[in-house]
C-alpha positions in Angstrom: 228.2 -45.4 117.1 226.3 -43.8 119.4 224.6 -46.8 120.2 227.9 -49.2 120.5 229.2 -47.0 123.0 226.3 -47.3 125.4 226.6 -51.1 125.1 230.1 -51.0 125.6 229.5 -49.1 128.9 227.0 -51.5 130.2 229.2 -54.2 129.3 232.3 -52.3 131.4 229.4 -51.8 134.2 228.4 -55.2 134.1 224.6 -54.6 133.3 222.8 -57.4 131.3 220.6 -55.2 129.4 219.1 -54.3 125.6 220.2 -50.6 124.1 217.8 -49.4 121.0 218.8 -45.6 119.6 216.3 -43.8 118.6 217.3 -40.6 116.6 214.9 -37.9 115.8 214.7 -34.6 114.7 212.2 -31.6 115.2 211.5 -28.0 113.2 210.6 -25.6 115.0 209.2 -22.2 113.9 211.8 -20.0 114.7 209.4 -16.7 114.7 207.3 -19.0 117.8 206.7 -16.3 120.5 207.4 -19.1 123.1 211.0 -17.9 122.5 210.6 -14.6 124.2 209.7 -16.3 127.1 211.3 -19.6 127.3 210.3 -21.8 130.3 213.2 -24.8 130.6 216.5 -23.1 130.2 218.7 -25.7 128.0 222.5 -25.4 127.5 225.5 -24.3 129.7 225.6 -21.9 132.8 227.2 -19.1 132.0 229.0 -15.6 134.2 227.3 -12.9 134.6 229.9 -11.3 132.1 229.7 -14.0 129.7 225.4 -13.7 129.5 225.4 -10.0 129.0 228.3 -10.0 126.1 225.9 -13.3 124.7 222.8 -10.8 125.2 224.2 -8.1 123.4 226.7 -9.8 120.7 223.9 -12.3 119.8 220.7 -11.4 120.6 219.9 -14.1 122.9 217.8 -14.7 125.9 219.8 -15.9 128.8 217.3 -16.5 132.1 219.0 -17.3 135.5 218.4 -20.8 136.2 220.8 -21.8 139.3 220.6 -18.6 141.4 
């Protein structure tokens, strides 16, 4: 599916090109101390309000990324 889509939207763009999908998936340790300290934030921006109720109800590290 994944892949038909992003042939469909060429096609709609009018790009001649090839699409291969790749899918892979990785374990990761979840005791890695990299975690305590992450260095690429991933996921959505959140409030102020909304990062210190994640903090507290989840235990999560939320880093300022846009200023």
């Amino acid at each position: 599916m994944l892949q038909k889509s992003m042939y469909s939207e060429m096609q709609l763009a009018e790009l001649e090109c090839s699409i291969a999908t790749i899918i892979t998936q990785t374990l990761v340790d979840k005791r890695d101390s990299a975690f305590k300290h992450p260095t690429k934030p991933v996921g959505p921006f959140y409030t102020a309000m909304e990062a210190s109720r994640l903090r507290k109800e989840k235990g999560w590290t939320i880093v300022d990324d846009s200023g």
